[in-house]
C-alpha positions in Angstrom: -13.4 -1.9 15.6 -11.4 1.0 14.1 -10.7 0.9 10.4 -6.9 0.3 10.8 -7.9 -2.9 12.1 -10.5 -3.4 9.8 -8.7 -3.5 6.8 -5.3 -2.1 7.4 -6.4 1.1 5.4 -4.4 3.5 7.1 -0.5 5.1 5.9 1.9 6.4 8.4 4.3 9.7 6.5 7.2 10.6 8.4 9.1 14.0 7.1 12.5 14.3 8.4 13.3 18.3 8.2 16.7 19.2 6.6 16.5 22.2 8.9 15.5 23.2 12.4 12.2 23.9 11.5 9.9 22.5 8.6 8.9 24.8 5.9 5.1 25.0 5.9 5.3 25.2 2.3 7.1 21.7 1.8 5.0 19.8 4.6 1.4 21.2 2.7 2.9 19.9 -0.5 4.1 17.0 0.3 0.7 15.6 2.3 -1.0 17.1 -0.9 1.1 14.6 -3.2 0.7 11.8 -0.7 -3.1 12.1 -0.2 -3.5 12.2 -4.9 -0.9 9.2 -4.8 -3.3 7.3 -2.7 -6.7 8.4 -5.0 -4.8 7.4 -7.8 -3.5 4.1 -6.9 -7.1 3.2 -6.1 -8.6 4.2 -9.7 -5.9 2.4 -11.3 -5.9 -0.7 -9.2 -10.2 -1.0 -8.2 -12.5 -0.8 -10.8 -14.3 2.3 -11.8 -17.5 2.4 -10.2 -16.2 1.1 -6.9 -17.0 4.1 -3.7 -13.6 5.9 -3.2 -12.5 6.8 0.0 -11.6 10.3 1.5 -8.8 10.9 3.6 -7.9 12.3 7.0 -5.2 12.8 9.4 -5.8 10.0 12.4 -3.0 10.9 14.3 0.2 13.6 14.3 3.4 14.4 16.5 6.3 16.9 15.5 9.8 16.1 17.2 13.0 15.4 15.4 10.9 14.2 12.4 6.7 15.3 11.7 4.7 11.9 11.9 1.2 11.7 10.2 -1.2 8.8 10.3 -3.6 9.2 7.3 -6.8 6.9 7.4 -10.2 7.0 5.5 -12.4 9.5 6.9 -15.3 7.1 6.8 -15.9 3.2 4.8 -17.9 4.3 1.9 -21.3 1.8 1.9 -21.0 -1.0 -0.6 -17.0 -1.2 -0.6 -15.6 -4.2 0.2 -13.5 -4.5 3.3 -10.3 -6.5 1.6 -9.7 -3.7 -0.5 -10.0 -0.8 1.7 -5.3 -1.3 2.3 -5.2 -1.3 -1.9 -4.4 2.5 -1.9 -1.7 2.3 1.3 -0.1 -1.2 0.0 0.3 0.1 -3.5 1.8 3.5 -2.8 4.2 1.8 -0.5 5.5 -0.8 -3.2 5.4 1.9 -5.6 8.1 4.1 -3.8 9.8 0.7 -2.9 9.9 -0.1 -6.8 11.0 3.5 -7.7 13.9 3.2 -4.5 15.4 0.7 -6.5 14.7 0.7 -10.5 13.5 3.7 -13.3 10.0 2.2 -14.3 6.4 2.9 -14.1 5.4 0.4 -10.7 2.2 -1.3 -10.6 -1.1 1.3 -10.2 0.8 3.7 -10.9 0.4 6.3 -13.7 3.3 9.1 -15.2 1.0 11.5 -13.1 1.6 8.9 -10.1 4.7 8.9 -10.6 5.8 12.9 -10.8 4.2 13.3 -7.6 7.0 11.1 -6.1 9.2 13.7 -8.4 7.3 16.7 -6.6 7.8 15.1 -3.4 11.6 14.7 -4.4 12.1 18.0 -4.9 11.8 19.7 -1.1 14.7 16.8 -0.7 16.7 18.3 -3.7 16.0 21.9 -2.2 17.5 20.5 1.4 14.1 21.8 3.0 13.7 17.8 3.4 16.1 15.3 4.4 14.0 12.3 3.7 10.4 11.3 3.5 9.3 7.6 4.5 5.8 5.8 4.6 4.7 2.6 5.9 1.4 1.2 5.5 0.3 0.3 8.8 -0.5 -3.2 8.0 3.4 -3.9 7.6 4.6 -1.1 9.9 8.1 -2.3 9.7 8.4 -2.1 5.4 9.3 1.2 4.6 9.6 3.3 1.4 12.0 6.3 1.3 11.6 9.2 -0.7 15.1 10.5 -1.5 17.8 11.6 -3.9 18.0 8.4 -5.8 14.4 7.9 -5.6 13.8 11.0 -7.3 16.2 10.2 -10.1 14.3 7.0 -10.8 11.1 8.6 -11.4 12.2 11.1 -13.7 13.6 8.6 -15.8 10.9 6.6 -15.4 8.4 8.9 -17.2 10.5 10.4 -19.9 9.4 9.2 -23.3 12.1 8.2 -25.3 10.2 6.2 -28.0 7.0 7.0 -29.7 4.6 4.9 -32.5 2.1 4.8 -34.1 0.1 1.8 -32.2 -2.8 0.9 -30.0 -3.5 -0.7 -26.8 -6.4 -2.3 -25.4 -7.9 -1.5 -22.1 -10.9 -0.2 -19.7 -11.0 3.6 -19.4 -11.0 3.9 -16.0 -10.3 8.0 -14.7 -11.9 10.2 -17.2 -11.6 14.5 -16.6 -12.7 17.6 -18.5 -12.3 21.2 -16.8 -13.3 24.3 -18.1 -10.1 25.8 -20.2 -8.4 22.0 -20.3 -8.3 19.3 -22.6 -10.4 15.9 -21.9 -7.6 14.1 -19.5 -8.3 10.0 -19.3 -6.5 7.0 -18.4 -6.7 3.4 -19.6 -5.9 0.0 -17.3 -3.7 -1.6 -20.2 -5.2 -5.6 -20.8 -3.2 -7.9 -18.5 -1.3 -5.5 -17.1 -1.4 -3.6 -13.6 -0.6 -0.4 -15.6 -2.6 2.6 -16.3 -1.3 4.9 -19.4 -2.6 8.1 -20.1 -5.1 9.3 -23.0 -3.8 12.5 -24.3 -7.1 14.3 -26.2 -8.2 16.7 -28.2 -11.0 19.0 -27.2 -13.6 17.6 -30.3 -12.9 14.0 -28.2 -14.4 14.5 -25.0 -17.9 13.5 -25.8 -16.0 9.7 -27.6 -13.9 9.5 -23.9 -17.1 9.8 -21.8 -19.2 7.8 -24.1 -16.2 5.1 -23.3 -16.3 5.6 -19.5 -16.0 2.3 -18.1 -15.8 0.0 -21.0 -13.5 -1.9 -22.6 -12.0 0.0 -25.4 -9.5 -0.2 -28.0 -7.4 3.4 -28.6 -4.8 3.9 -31.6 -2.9 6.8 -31.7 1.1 8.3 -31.3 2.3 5.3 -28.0 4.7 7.4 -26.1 7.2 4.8 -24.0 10.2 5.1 -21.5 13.5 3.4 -21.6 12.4 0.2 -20.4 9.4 0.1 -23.4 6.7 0.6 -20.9 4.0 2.9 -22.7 4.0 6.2 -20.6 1.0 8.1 -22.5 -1.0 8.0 -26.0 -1.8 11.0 -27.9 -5.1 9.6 -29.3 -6.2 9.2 -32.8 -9.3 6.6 -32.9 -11.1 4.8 -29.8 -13.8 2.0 -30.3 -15.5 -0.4 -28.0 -14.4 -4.1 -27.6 -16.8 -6.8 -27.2 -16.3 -8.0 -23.8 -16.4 -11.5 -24.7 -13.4 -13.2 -22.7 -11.7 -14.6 -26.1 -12.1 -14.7 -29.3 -14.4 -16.7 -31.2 -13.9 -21.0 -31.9 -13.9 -22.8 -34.8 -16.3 -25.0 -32.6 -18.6 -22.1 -32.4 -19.3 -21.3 -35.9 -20.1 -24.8 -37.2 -23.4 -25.1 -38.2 -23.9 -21.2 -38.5 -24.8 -21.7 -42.3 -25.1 -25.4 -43.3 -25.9 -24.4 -46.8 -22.2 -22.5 -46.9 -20.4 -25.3 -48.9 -23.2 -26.5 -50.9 -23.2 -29.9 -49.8 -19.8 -30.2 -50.4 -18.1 -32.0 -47.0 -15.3 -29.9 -45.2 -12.4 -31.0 -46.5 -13.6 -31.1 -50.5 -14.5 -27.4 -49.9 -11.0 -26.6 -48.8 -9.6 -28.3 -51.5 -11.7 -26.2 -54.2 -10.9 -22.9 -52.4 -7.5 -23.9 -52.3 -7.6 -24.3 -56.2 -9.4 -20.7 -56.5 
């Protein structure tokens, strides 16, 4: 049993040149964005410690158009088989969503989303006509890569409102090369968003030390047009207990019985209320 069939994991790209021949430049490029979009929309939308896959071409054919069928080079051991067509499914709704609107789409981060602008540009140069995927589990719903599309995901990333606030996530993608600053994102609490951690050098060993866990980060919220954040320039970060909700009245009773001095609930309200 092949893996398409296993799970579905596999993305056909089709590249429609805007001349006679395709520049090697633009086809490189655009598989190089393709390939990132997929590794990206799996971080954002699987959880952290999950086995990523690595991609490879399956299947090619150059006519009137280049056709490419990217599938995981192998199942990693210990992931599960219903989420090996995450990555495909979610970059296909993602350049669906951009086709249509100017905002972030699900899985998707700003960095996500400027690859669809780097793919964009061979189709602004005219080295491109188009570019369309399909993920192979729906081979008929395809997303175009085009004029408008591009449009849509420049808005969609430009911050237009910044404040001083804080969101509440799991750190999920965490990087620090030599000669860059600490580069992290955060899957935003009951959301299907990931916004990037913008930090300082001196922060790298508070953003590793918060790999994974359920954090709460304060800092300059950068959002688009729409009020989606975008990215957060980062002040403070903290660990969140990972109780599911907060604590219940029920909970506490009895915690210290000797709190009211013998006084009954509602006779120790009333003296607090009379300071």
């Amino acid at each position: 049993m092949t893996i398409t069939e296993i799970g579905g994991a596999a993305l056909e790209v089709r590249i429609v040149p805007g001349h006679r021949r395709l520049d090697l430049q633009a086809y490189t490029s655009i598989l190089s964005e393709v390939r990132k979009t997929l590794e990206e929309v799996d971080r954002a939308a699987i959880p952290s410690r999950t086995p990523r896959m690595h991609w490879a071409i399956k299947d090619m054919s150059m006519h009137e158009e280049v056709r490419i069928v990217l599938t995981p080079k192998e199942v990693p051991n210990k992931r599960a088989i219903s989420t090996l067509s995450v990555p495909t499914e979610g970059l296909v709704s993602g350049f669906q969503s951009l086709s249509k609107i100017a905002e972030i789409p699900a899985y998707f981060t700003d960095a996500t989303v400027n690859r669809v602008g780097i793919i964009g540009k061979h189709v602004k140069s005219g080295e491109v006509d188009r570019v369309a995927v399909a993920s192979m589990r729906a081979p008929n719903e395809w997303a175009t890569v085009d004029q408008v599309t591009t449009t849509n995901a420049a808005r969609a990333v430009e911050p237009v409102k910044k404040s001083f606030s804080s969101i509440s996530g799991v750190l999920e993608v965490l990087e620090h090369r030599t000669g860059r600053t600490p580069r992290a994102f955060l899957k935003v609490d009951g959301s299907k968003h990931a916004v990037r951690i913008e930090a300082r050098e001196d922060q790298s060993a508070l953003l590793r030390e918060a790999w994974g866990e359920h954090v709460l980060a304060e800092g300059l919220l950068k959002r688009n047009i729409l009020g989606q954040p975008v990215s957060l320039v980062l002040d403070s970060i903290a660990n969140i207990s990972d109780r599911g909700s907060s604590v219940s009245p029920w909970e506490l009773l009895g915690i210290d019985p000797k709190f009211t001095d013998g006084l009954s609930t509602e006779e120790y309200v009333k003296r607090v209320r009379r300071g």
